[in-house]
N, C-alpha and C positions, 0 to 999 in steps of 0.2 A: 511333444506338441510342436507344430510348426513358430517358426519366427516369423514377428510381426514384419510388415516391409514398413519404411521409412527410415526417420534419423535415428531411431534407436532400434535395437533388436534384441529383444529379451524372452526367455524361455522357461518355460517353470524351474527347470530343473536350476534354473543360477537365482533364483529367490529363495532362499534357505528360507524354512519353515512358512511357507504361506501356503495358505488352501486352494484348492481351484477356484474358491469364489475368489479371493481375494486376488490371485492369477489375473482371473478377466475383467475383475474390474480394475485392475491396473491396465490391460488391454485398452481398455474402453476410454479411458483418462488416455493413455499417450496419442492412439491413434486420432480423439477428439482434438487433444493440444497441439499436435503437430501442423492442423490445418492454420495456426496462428504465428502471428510474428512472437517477438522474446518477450516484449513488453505484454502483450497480451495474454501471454502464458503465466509471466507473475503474475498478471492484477488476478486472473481467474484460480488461481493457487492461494493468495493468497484469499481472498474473497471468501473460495470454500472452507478453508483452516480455519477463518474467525466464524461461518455462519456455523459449521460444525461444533466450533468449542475444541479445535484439538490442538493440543501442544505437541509441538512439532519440536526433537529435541536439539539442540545444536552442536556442531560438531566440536568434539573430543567429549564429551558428557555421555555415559549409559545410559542406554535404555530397558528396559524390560527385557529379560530373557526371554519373553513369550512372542516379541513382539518378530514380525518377518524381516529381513536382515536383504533391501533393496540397493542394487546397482546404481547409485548415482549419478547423472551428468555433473560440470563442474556448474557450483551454484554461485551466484553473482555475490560477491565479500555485500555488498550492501542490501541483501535481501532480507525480508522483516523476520524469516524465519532463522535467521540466525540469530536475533537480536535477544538481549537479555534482558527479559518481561518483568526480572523485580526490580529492576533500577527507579530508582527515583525520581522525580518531578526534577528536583534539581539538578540531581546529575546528569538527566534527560537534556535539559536545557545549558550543561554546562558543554556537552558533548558538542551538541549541535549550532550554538554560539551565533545566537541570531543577533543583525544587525540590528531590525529595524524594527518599531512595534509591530508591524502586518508579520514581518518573519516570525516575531515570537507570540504572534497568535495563531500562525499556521502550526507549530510545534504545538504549543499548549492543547489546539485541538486531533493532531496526530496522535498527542499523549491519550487524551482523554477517550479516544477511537479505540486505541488497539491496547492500552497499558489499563484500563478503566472500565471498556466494555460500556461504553459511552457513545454508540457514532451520532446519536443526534445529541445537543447541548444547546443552552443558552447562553447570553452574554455573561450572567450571575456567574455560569459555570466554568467560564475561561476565567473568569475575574480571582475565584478561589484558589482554580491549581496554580495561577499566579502567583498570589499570596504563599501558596503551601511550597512553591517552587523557591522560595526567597527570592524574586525578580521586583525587579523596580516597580511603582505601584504606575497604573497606566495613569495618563493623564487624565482622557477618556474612556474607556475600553469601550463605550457604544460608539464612537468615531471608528478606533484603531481597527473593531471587528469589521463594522461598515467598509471600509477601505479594502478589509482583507476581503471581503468579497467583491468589492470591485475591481480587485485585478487579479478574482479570480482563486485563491488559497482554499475560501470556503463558499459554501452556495446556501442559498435558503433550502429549509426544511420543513417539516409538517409544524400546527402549531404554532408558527411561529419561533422555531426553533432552525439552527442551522449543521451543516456537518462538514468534514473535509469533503472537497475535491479530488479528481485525481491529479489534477497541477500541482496542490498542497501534500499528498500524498507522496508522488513523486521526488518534490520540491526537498522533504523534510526529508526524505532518505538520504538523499543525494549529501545534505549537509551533516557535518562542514566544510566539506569540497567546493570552495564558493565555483569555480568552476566547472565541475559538472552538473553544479543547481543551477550556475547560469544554463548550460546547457538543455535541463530539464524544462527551465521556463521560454527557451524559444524553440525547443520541437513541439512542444505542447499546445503553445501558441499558433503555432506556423499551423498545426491539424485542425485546430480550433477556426480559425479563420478560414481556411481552403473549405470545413463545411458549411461555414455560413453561407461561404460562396454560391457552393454548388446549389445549397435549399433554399437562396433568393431566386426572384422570378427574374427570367433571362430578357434585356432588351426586344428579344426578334417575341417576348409573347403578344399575343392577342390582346388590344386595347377596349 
């Protein structure tokens, strides 16, 4: 079978054990991800991994003998699929070592997103993995949460319920790199803004 054109070129024959379906829809997946920047290629990987339910295994750990044995690019050390899904609330939070109560509600709802199978929650719900996390008890957690969506960690949700962001998403990978999280919070920002920009109405419109 012919190679695919772009950044990658892959051929059934260097996929050990995979079917022709699974061939093309590996086809279909690269050749769709390719039209995207890196960033956009994790969120959309990862996104499918949790809507699927599939455990993705991380590297040096076996997988199934059955399963196809794929060519990998090199995968970003801070990607969630390497991340080890029994860890604990606390040791979640000891890892990532949040300063500020918004920080350690941007975690608490990261945890409860991808470790919980939680992406909507309420404030009850940060309050508990607090608790179960052994972290200091909030002062307020209906302030702390409020805040965390005002600068954007989490957003409102159905119900009255709320869930991570991709800034919070982002934000908590990145830690405890306080410098690549700072990072994360002003590219995010910076895109954030340039579309408000663009989808307000321009001076020169019609009055």
């Amino acid at each position: 079978m012919s190679n695919m054109s772009g950044d990658f070129h892959v051929t059934q024959e260097s996929i050990v054990g995979a079917s022709p379906n699974e061939f093309n829809a590996l086809q279909t997946i690269i050749a769709a991800l390719q039209q995207l920047d890196q960033e956009a290629r994790h969120r959309i990987l990862e996104s499918a991994a949790t809507f699927l339910g599939v455990a993705v295994h991380p590297r040096g750990t076996s997988s199934p003998s059955s399963s196809p044995s794929f060519p990998s690019p090199a995968v970003n050390s801070r990607s969630p699929f390497s991340e080890d899904m029994s860890m604990s609330p606390k040791d979640f939070l000891m890892e990532k070592a949040p300063k500020t109560d918004v920080e350690r509600i941007a975690c608490l709802a990261y945890y409860l997103t991808h470790y919980r199978s939680t992406p909507h929650f309420k404030t009850l719900d940060i309050s508990l993995l607090n608790t179960e996390a052994a972290q200091p008890k909030f002062s307020n957690t209906a302030y702390s949460a409020n805040n965390a969506v005002k600068l954007g960690y989490i957003v409102p949700s159905s119900k009255g319920q709320r869930q991570l962001s991709a800034l919070g998403e982002r934000f908590v990978q990145a830690l405890p790199d306080r410098n690549a999280a700072k990072d994360v919070l002003l590219s995010l920002r910076r895109k954030l803004r340039a579309k408000r920009k663009r989808s307000s109405p321009g001076d020169s419109a019609e009055e």
